[in-house]
N, C-alpha and C positions, 0 to 999 in steps of 0.2 A: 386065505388066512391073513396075509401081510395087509390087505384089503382092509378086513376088519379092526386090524392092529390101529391102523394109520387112520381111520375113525373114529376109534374109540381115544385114541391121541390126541385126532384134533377136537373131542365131545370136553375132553379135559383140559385142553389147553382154553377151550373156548366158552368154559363155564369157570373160568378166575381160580380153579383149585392151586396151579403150578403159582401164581403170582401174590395168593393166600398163603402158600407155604414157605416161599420168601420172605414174606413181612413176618409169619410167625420168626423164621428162622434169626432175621434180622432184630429182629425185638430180642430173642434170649440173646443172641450173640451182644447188643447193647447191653442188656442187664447186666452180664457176667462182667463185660468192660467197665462199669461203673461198679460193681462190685471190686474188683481187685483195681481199680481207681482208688476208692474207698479207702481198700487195704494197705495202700503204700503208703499213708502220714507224708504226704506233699505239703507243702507250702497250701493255705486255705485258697487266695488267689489264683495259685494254681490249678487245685483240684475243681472251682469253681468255672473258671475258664473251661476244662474239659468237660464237665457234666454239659455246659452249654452247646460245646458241640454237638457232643454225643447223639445230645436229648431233642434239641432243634433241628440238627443239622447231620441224621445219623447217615446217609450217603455218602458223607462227607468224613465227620467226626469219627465213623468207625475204622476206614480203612487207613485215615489219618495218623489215628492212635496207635493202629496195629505196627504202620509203617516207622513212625516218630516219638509213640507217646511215652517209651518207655522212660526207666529213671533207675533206678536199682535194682535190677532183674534179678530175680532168686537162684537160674540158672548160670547167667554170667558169673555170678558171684562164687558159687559153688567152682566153676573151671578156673578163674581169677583169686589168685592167691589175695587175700587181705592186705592192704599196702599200709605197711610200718615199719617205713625204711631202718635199717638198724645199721651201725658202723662194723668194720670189721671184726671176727671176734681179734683180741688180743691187744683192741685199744682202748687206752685209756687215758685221761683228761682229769683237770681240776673242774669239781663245777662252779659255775656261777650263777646268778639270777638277778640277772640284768631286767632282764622281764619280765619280772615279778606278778604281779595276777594274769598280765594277756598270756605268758608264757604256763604259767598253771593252766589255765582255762583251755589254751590249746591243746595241751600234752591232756585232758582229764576228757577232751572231746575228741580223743584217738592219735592226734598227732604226735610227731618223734618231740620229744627234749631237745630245746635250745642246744648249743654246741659252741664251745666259745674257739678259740685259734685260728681263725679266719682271715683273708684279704678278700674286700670288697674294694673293687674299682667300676663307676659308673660310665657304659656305654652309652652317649647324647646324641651319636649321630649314625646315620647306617651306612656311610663310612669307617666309620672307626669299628663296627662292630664287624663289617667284613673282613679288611684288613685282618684284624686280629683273629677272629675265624679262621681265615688262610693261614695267617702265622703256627697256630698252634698246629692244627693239620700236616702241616710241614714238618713241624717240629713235635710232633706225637713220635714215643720209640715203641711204645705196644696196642694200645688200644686206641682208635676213635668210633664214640657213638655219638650219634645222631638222632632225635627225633622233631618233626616238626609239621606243624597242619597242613600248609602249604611249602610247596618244592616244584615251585615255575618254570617252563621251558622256557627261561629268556637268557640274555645273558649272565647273569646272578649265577641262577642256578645253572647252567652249563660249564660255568668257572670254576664252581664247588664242586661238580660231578666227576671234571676234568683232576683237580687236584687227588680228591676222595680216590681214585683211580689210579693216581701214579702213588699213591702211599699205599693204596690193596698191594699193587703188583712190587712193592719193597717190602713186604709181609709183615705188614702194620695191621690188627683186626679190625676190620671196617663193617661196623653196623649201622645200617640207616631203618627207619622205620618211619613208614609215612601214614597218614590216616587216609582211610581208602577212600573218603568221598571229599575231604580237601585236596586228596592230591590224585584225584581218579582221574586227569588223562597224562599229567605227568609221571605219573608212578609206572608205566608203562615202559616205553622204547628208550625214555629220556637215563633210564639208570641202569643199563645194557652193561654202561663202561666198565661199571661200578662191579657187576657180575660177572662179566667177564673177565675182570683181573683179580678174581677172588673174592673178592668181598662179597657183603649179603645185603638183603634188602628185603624188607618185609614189613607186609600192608594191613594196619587195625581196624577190625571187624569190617571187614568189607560187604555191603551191602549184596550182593549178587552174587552168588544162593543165599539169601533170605533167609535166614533162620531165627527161630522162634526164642534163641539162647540168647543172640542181639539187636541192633535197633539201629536203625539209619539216625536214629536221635543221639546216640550216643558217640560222641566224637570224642579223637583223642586231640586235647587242642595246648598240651602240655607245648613247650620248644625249650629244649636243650640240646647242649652240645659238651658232651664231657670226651679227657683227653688223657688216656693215664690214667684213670679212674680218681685221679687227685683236682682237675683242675676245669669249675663248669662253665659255662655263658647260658644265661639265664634270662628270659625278659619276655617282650611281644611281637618279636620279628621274626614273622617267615622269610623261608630263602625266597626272595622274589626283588625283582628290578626297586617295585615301589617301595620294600622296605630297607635293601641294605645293597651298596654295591661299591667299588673297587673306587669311583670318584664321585662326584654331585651329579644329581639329577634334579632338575627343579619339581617333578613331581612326584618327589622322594616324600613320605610321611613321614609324620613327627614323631619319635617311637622310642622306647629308652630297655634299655638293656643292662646287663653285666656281668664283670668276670670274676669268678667266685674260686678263691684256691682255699683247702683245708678240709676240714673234714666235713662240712656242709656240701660240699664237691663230690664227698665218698657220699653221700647219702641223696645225693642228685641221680648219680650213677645206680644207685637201688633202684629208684622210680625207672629209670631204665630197664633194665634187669627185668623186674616186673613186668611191665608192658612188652619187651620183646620176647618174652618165651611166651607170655599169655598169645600174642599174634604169630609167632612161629612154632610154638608147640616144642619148643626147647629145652630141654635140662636147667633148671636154673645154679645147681652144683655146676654144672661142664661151663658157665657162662661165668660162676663166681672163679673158678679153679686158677691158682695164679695172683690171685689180688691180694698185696701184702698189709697187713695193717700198718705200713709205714703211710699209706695213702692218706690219712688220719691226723697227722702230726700238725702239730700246733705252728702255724705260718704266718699270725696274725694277730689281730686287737679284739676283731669283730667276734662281735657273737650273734650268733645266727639260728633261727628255726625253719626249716623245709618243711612245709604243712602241704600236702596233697590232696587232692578233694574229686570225687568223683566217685561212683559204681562201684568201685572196690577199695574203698575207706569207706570202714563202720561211721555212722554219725556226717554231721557236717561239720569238722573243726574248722576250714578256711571263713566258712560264714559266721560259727563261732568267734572266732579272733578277730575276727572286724566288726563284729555289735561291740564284742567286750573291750574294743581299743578305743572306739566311738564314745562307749559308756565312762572310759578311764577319763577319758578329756579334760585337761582341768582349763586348755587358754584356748586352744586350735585346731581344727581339725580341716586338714584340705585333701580333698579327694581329685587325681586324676583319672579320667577314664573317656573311654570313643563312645558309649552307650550308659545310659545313666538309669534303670527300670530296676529300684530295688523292692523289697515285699515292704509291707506294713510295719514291721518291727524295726527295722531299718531307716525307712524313712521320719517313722515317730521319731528317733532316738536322735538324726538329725536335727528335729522341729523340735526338738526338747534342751539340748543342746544349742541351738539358736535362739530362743525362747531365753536363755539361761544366762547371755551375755555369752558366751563364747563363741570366738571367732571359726564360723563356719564358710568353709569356700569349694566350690565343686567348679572344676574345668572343664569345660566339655569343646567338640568340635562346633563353629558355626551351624555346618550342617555336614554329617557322616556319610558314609558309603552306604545306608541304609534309610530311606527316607522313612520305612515307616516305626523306626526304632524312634526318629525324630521327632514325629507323633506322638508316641506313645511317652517321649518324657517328660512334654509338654505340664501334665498335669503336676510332677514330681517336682520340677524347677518352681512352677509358678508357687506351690505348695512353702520349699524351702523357701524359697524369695519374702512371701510373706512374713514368715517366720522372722525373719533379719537377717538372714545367708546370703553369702558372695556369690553372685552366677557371674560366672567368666566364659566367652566365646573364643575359640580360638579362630581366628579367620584363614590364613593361611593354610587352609587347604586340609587334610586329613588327620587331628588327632586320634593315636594312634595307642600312646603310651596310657599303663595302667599304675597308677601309683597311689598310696594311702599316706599321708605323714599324720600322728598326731604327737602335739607338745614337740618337745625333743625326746621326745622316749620312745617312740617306736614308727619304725617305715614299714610299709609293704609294698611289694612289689614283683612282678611275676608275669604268667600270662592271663589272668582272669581279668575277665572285664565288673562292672558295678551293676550287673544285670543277673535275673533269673537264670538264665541259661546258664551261664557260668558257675554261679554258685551254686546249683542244683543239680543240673544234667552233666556239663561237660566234665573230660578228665580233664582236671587243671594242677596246677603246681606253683605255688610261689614261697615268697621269702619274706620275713618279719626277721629286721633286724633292731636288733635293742643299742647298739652303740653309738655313743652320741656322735662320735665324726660320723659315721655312715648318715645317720637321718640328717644332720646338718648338710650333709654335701648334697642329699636330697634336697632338703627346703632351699638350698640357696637353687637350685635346676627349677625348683618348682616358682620359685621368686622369679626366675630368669622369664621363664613359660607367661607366667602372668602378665608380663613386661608387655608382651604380644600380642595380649587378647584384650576385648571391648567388653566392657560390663553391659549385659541382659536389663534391656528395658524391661518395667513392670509392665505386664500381658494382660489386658482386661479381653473377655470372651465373651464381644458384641452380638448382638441377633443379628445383625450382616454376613456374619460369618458363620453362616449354617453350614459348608462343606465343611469347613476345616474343621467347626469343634463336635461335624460328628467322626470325621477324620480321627480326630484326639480322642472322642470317648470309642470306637471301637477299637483302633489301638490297644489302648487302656486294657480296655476288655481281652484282648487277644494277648496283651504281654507275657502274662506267664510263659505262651507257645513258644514266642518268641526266640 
């Protein structure tokens, strides 16, 4: 009988049925992918990117999508509370509207209301952002939270882990949260200390068990560090050698930050709150319990808006508030960023805007820690360049920093980069500040930056050059994944 079994097995395997039933299976399994492709209102660029794979390249494309492709997952969402951060109950503020339509626009695209009583102080170097990292840590009497993409076993991070650990075990509440695949082998042995003198630590949606609720694509690439629930550091630096450490390193990146006290600070610490009970499964009342609306109080000039963007924020308001700051322009508009791959709307509004007479200028790195992001902006630069826009190189090695100034009326800055990924997929976080000292003390950082870099020759795309500009147009073609 097993005889007959194991013939009749191999009469099937060897007449193409099993390998027929794969491609059917593979086909619907495609269909459905582009179907609820379809159904998520992506960026056109985007959704077009994937159909290519999909459809071309379904051996590829499929298992690709399943592992990365996600973007707003219906289920995440549902376990992920809605993020709109709100201040304590029992405070209260004068308002103002310093930011008059970006600040409408943002708050009408999900985001919280502007917050005026604020100190903003700019961190330029990753010294100064350590240091004061350590300072406050030290100097914390109840809470410190932590989260951040990357958390390096170098010395950086074992300085911080070190500190973080003698404030656990003085019964300071120590909460760290790492994202499981920026920080998947440090998240490991390296935060021992951390737990063994009480404190906690805990890892966002970690890949391995797989589940169909999250996505290897969905990173949490927020970084903050709030103190007291009153007082945040805000910007682009992971704990790591290359971004911030105790004295100079010459192959330290150029990376900007800052220290945020008032109630912008209490609403930094919500976007915390959020993400650590969603990745620990925590109470979010027993993590609020304790926080006084004194944390709130007016300590400053600035006024401030914390816009969050990612999977669990309705809408896209960060990408909102940056067309509609773009569109405000009336002299200037200069964009810093490490990766420059924006959609079509975005870049028209650039080219329209330069077209316009107004002073358009985009910093970018010479060449970044990703050569094929480098590729892929090729087409974007040469685009604005035409236009009548500033292309600025930075040569000195890794831009880092993410910064928007336009006019004197409004900054941004945070950790999102000028790319699809950011503004679509990742969890991000930043800050649009309306006050005129803060954006000035920007533009003059961003003046200082410029000092540094070499204006971008115009790029003609000779028929010599067949690798590179099919290099550039598959790129292109791929950016959305990116």
């Amino acid at each position: 009988m097993n005889a007959e079994i194991r013939d009749f097995l191999g009469k099937v395997l060897a007449s193409g049925y099993i390998a027929h039933l794969f491609a059917i299976a593979g086909f619907l399994l495609a269909f459905f992918l582009v179907a609820r492709l379809m159904s998520e209102k992506r960026a056109p660029a985007n959704t077009f990117a994937w159909l290519l794979v999909i459809i071309l390249v379904p051996y590829v494309g499929v298992p690709l999508y399943l592992l990365i492709g996600g973007r707003k997952l219906r289920r995440l969402i549902k376990r992920k509370t809605q993020l709109h951060p709100e201040l304590p109950v029992g405070s209260s503020y004068p308002r103002v509207l310093l930011g008059g339509p970006i600040a409408h626009a943002l708050t009408g695209a999900g985001a919280s209301p502007s917050v005026p009583g604020n100190s903003l102080k700019l961190l330029l170097t990753g010294e100064d952002e350590f240091n004061l990292l350590a300072k406050h840590i030290l100097e914390a009497k109840h809470t410190i939270h932590i989260t951040t993409f990357i958390f390096k076993r170098d010395e950086t991070g074992k300085k911080i882990v070190e500190l973080l650990a003698q404030r656990a075990r003085e019964g300071v509440k120590v909460r760290v949260l790492l994202d499981a695949v920026g920080c998947l082998i440090s998240s490991m042995n390296l935060m021992n200390p951390i737990r063994d003198a009480g404190g906690e630590v805990g890892r966002f949606m970690p890949v391995i068990p797989f589940s169909s609720s999250g996505s290897a694509n969905l990173r949490n690439h927020r970084k903050i560090a709030i103190f007291d629930h009153a007082t945040a550091i805000l910007g682009g630096r992971n704990i790591a050698k290359e971004y911030m450490g105790p004295s100079y390193f010459k192959q330290r990146w150029c990376d900007l930050g800052a220290e945020i006290k008032g109630p912008a600070a209490a609403l930094l610490n919500e976007v915390f709150i959020a993400d650590w009970c969603f990745a620990t499964k925590q109470n979010p009342d027993a993590v609020h319990r304790g926080i006084s609306p004194a944390v709130a109080e007016l300590v400053g000039e600035s006024e401030l808006q914390v816009v969050a963007s990612g999977p669990d924020v309705k809408g896209d308001p960060l990408y909102e508030g940056i067309v509609a700051s773009i569109q405000e322009a009336d002299k200037n508009i200069t964009i810093v960023t490490p990766y420059f791959i924006p959609d079509e709307v975005l870049l028209r509004s650039l080219i329209v805007k330069a077209r316009a007479g107004k002073e358009v200028t985009l910093i970018v790195p010479l060449h970044s820690n990703h050569p094929i992001t480098d590729f892929a902006r090729r087409y974007y630069m040469r685009e604005l360049k035409k236009a009548g826009a500033k292309i600025l190189l930075y040569p000195r090695g890794m831009l880092h920093a993410k910064a928007i100034i336009v006019d004197e009326r409004v900054a941004v800055f945070g950790s999102a980069n000028f790319d699809l990924r950011s503004l679509f997929v990742n969890f991000e976080v930043c800050v649009f500040s309306y006050s005129k000292a803060d954006v000035q003390s920007l533009r003059t950082w961003a003046n200082e930056l410029m000092s540094q870099c070499k204006e971008a020759k115009p790029e003609r795309r000779g028929r010599t050059r067949l690798l590179g500009s099919l290099a550039e147009d598959l790129s292109r073609l791929l950016a959305p994944l990116l």
